[in-house]
C-alpha positions as CSV (number, residue, x, y, z in Angstrom):
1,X,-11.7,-28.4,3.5
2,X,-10.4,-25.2,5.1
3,X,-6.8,-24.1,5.3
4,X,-6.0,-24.7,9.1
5,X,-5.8,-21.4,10.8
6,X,-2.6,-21.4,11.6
7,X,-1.4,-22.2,8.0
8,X,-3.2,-19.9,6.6
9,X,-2.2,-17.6,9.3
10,X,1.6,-17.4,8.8
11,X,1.2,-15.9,5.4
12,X,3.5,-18.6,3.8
13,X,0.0,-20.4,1.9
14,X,-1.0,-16.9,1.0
15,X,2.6,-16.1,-0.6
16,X,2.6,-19.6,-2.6
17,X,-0.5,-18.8,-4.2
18,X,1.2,-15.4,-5.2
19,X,4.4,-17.1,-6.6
20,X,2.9,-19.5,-8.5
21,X,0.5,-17.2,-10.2
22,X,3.3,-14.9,-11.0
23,X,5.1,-17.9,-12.4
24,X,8.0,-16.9,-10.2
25,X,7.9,-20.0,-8.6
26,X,6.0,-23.3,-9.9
27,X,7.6,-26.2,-8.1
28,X,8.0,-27.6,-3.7
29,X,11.3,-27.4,-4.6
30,X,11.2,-23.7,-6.3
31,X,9.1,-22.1,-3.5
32,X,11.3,-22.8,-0.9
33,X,13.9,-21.6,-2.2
34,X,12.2,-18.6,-3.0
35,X,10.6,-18.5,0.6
36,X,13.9,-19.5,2.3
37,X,12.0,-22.3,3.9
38,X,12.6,-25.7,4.8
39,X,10.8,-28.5,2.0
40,X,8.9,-29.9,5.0
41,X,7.2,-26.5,5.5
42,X,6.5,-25.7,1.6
43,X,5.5,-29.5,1.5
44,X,2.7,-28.9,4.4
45,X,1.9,-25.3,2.4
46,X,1.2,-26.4,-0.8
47,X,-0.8,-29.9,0.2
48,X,-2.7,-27.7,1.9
49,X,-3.6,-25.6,-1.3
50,X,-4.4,-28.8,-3.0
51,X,-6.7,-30.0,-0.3
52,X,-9.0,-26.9,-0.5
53,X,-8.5,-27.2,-4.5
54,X,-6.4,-23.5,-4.9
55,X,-3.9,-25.4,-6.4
56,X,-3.4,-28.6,-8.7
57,X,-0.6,-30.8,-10.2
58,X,-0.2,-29.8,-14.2
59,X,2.6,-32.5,-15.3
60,X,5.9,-32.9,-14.5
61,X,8.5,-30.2,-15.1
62,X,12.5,-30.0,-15.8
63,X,14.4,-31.9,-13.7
64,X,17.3,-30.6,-12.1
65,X,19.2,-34.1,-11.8
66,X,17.0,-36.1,-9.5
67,X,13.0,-36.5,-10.3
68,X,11.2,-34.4,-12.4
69,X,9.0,-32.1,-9.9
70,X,5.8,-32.0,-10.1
71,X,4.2,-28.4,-12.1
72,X,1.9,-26.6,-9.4
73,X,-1.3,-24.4,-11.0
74,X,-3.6,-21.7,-9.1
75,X,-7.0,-23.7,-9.8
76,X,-9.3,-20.9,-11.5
77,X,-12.9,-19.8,-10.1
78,X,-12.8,-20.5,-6.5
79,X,-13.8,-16.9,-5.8
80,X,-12.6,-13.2,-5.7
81,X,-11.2,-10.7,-3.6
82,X,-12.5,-7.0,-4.0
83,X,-10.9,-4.1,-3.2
84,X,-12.1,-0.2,-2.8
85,X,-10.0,2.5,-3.1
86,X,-12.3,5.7,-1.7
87,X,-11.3,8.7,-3.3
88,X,-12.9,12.9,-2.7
89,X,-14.6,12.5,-6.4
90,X,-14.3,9.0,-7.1
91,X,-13.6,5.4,-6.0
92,X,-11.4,3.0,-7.7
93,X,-12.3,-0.5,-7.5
94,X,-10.3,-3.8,-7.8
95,X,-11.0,-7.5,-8.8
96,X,-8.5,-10.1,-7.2
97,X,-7.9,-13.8,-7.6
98,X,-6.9,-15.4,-4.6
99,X,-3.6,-15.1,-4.9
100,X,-4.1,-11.2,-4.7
101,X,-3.0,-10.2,-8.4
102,X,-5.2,-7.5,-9.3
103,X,-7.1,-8.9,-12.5
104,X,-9.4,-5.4,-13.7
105,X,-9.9,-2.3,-12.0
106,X,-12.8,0.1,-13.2
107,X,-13.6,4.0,-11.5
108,X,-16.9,4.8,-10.3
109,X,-17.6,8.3,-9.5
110,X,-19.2,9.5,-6.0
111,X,-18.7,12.0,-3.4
112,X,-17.6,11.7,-0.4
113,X,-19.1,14.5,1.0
114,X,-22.1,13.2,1.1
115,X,-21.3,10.6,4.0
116,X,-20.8,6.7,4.7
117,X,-24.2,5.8,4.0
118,X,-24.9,7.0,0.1
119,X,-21.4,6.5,-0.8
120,X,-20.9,2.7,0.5
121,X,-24.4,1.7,-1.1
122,X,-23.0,3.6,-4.1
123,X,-20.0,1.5,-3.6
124,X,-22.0,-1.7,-3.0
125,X,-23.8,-1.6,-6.0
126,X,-20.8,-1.2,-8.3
127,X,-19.5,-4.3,-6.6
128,X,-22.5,-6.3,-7.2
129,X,-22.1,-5.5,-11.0
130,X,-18.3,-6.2,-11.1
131,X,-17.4,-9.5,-9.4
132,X,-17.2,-12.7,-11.5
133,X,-16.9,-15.5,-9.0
134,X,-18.5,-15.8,-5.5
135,X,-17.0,-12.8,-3.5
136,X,-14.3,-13.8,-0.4
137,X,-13.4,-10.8,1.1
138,X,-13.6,-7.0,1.1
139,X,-10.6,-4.4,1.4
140,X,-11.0,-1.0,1.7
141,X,-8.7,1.9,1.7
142,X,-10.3,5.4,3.1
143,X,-8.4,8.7,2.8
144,X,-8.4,9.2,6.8
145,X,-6.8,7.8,9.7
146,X,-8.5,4.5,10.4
147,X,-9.0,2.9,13.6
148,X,-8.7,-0.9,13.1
149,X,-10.7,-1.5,16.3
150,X,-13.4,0.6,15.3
151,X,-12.8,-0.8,11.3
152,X,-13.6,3.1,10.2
153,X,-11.8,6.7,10.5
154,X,-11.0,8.0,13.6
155,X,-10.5,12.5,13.2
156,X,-11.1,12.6,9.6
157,X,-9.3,15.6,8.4
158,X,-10.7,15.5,5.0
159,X,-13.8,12.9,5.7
160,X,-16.7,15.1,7.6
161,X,-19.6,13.1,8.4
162,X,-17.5,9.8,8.2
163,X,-16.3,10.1,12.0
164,X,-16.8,6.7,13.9
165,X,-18.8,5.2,11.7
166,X,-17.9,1.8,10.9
167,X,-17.2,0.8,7.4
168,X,-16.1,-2.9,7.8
169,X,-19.4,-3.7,9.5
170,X,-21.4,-1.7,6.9
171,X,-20.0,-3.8,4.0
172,X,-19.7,-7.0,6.3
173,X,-23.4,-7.0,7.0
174,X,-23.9,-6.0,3.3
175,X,-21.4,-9.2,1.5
176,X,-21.3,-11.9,4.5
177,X,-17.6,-11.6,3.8
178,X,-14.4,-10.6,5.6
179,X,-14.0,-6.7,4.9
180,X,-10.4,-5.2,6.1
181,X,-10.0,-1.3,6.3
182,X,-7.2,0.7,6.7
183,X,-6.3,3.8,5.5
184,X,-4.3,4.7,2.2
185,X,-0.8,5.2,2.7
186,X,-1.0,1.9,5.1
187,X,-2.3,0.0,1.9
188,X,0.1,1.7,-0.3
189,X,3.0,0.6,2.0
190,X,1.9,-3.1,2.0
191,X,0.8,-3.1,-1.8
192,X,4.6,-2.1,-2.4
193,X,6.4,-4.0,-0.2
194,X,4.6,-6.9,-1.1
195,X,5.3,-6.4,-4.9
196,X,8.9,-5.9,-4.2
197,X,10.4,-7.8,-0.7
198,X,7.4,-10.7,-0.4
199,X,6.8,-11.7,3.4
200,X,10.2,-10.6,4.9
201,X,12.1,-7.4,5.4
202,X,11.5,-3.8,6.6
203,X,10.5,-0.6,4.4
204,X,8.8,2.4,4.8
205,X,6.6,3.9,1.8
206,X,6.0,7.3,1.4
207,X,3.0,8.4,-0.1
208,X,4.1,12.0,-1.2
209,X,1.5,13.8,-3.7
210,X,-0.5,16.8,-2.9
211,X,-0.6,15.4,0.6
212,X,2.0,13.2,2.6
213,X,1.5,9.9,4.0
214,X,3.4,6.7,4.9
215,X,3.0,3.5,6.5
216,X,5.7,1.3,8.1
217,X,6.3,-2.6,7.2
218,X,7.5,-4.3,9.5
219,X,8.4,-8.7,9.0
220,X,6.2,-8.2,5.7
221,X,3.3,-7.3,7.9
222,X,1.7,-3.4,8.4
223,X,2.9,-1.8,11.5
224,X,0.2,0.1,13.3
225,X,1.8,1.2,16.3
226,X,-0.2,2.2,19.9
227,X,-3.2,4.5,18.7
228,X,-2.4,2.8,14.7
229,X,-0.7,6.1,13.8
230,X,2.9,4.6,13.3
231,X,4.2,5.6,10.2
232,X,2.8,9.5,10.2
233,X,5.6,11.4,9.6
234,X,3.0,14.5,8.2
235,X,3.0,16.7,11.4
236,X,6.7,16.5,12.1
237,X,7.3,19.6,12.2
238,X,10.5,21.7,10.1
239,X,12.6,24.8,10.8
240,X,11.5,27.3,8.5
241,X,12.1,30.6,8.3
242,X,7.8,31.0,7.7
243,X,4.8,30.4,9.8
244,X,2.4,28.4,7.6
245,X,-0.8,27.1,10.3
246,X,-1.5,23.2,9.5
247,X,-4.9,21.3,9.6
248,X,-3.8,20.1,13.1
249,X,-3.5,23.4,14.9
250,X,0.2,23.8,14.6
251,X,2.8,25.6,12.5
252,X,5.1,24.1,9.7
253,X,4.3,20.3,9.7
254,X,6.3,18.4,7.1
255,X,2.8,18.8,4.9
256,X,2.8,22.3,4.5
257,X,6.0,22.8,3.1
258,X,7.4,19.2,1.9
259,X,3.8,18.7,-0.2
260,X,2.9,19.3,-3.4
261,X,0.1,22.0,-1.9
262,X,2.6,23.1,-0.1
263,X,5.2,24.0,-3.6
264,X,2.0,25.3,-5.3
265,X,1.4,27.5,-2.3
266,X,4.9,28.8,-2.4
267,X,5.1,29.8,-6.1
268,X,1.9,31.6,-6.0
269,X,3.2,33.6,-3.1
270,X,6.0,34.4,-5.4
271,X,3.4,35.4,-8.5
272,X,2.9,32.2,-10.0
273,X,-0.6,31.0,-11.5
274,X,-0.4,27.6,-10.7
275,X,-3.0,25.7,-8.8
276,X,-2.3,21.8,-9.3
277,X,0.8,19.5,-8.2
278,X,1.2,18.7,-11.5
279,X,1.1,22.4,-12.8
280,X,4.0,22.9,-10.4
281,X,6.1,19.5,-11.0
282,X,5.5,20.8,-14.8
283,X,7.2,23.8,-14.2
284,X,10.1,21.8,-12.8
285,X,9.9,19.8,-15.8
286,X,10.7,22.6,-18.2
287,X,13.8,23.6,-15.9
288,X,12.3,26.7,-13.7
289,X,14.7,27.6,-11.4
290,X,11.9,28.5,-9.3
291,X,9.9,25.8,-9.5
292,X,13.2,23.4,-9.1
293,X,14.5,25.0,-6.3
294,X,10.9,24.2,-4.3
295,X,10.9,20.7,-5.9
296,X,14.3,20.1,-4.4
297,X,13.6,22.2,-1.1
298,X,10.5,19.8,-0.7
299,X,12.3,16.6,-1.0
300,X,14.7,18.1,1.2
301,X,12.7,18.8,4.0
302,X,11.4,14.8,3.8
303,X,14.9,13.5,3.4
304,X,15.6,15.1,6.8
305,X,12.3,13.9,8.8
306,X,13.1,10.1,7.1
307,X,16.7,10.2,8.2
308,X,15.1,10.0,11.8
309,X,13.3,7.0,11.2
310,X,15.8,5.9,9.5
311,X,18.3,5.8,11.9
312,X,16.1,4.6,14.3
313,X,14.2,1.7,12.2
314,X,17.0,0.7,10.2
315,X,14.7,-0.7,7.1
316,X,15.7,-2.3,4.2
317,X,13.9,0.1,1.5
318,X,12.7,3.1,1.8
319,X,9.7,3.8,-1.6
320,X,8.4,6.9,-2.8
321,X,4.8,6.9,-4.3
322,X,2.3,9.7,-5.5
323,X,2.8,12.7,-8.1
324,X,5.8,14.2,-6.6
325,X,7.8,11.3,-6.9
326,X,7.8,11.3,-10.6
327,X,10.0,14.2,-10.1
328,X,14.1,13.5,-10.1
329,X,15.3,16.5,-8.5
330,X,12.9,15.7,-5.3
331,X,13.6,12.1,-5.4
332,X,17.4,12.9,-5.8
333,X,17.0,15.7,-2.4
334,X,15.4,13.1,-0.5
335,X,18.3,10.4,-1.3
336,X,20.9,13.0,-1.0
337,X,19.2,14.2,2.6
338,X,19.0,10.5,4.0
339,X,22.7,9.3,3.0
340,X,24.1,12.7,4.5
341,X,22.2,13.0,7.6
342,X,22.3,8.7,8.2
343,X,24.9,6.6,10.2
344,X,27.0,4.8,7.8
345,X,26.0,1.5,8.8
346,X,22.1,1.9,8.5
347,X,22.5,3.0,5.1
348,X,24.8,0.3,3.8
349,X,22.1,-1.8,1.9
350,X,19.6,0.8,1.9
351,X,17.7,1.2,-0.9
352,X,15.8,4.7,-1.8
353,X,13.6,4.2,-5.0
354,X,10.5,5.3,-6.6
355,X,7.6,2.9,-5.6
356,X,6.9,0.6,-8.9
357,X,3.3,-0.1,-8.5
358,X,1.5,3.3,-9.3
359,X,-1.8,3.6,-8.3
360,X,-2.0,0.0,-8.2
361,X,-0.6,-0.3,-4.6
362,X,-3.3,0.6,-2.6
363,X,-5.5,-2.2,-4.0
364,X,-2.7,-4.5,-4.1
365,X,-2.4,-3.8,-0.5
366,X,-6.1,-3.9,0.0
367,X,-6.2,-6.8,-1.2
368,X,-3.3,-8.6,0.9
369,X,-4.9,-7.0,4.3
370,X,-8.4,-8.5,3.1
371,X,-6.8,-11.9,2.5
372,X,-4.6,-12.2,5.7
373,X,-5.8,-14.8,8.0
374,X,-8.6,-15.3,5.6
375,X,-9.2,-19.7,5.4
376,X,-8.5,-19.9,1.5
377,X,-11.6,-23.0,0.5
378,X,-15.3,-21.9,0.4
């Protein structure tokens, strides 16, 4: 029997399944205290789970001074969740029990380039090799901003040939199955925050590598804004004493000079032979003034554009994900940038930390999109 829709719409079912496959939480009485909610509602939750046979009673576990409570278990095989992670050169994909914990991931090589057709069939058959229960749902993360309504990218900047065509129908008409898309820093965000705050809470994620991206969470859920560009912080543009043109037609946006192209562009202007963030982040590494200076100059420069949405969106946590946040003297700029430039009281629990899920996140939050008013039974 299905999940009502408005259970599983709430995202409460969808977080029990997490907690009790995480072990976090394996009891009524331990999930809502976890979830903050009332027994009643954890009580309706998880006899719903046990109804569409996601979950079952194991035996009784340690009583607390009253009853012992009854063990819950996530029932194994009642299907998958797979997730895509497009890359240029390659594709990551992901294999999810229903509770969204990533089981195996496994890279595929294609390229993009050559359009939506020939890569998703390449994708397609890779998933028809890799799943090992009947497949629920689809999520997707593409490397270009994504137009929910149209369930593909909308001006691909790095994507040509992949403008307007629609990826979740593709794959929809491909599977039978629910297919979510969005684009990668969006996933990333909700991957993270998921991990780390659960359902509730505000953060921001910054995706900051050899591009910049970020995504905004908002109650636990992604925040798409208007035109679904909330979040893009990448063409804000920063005083500079240079004129360095950007994809989008105008002059020093946060990407060219706050990105790990743009430090490798700046110490080969200055005689370096570096062409790779991680060339440059190495040369940080190994204490080059040079390189440092950049490295701090570029977490700067996003310290200052997040202490505007900082101010004004007051979230809990602010992550930092992709190859440049492996590097202390950018993460310590950007802190140092936020606290200075922030009113005391929006900073008071703030936290600012390197995101904890690696590449993991965008499948994780793949995953979470593709299971989100998804009924949970066959």
């Amino acid at each position: 029997m299905p999940i009502p829709r408005e259970t599983a719409a709430d995202g409460h079912s969808q977080r029990i399944l997490e907690l009790v496959a995480s072990g976090e939480a394996g009891s009524r009485s331990e999930l809502a205290e976890v979830l903050g909610l009332a027994p009643s509602t954890v009580g309706l939750r998880v006899q719903g789970l046990l109804d569409a046979g996601l979950l079952h009673e194991g035996g009784a576990g340690k009583s607390r001074g009253g009853r012992r409570p009854r063990v819950l278990r996530v029932t194994e095989g009642q299907g998958e969740v797979l997730t895509v992670d497009l890359g240029g050169g390659h594709a990551r994909l992901g294999r999810h029990g229903l509770s969204g914990a990533l089981l195996e991931s496994v890279m595929i090589p294609l390229t993009l380039a050559d359009g939506p057709v020939p890569t998703l069939e390449t994708v397609a058959a890779a998933l028809d090799e890799f799943h090992d229960a009947p497949i629920r749902a689809i999520g997707v993360s593409l490397p270009g901003p994504v137009n929910p309504d149209l369930g593909g990218v909308d001006q691909p900047s790095r994507m040509p040939g992949w403008q307007g065509y629609n990826v979740r129908d593709h794959l929809t008409e491909r599977f039978g199955v629910r297919v979510a898309v969005d684009n990668d820093a969006n996933l990333a965000a909700l991957g993270e925050h998921r991990q780390r705050l659960g359902l509730a809470h505000h953060s921001i994620t910054v995706k900051a590598g050899t591009a910049i991206g970020s995504g905004i969470i908002v109650d636990g859920r992604l925040h798409h804004g208007a035109t679904s560009a909330a979040g893009d912080i990448t063409h804000t543009r920063i005083d500079t004493d240079e004129e360095v043109p950007c994809s989008c037609g105008n002059l020093n946006c946060l990407e060219t000079v706050a990105s790990g192209a743009g430090v490798v562009r700046q110490l080969r202007a200055v005689g370096y032979d570096v062409s790779t963030t991680e060339e440059a982040l190495a040369l940080a590494r190994d204490a080059d003034v040079t390189a440092t200076r950049l490295v701090r100059g570029a977490g700067t420069h996003l310290g200052q554009v997040l202490s505007g949405v900082v101010n004004f969106f007051n979230p809990h946590a602010v992550f930092l994900t992709g190859s440049m946040s492996s590097s202390e003297p950018f993460l310590a700029a950007v802190r140092s940038r936020v606290y200075a430039s922030c009113h005391p009281l929006v900073t008071q629990t703030l936290r600012i930390e390197a995101a904890r899920t690696g590449a993991d996140a965008v499948l994780l939050g793949a995953a979470a999109l593709a299971l989100e008013d998804l009924p949970l039974a066959p």
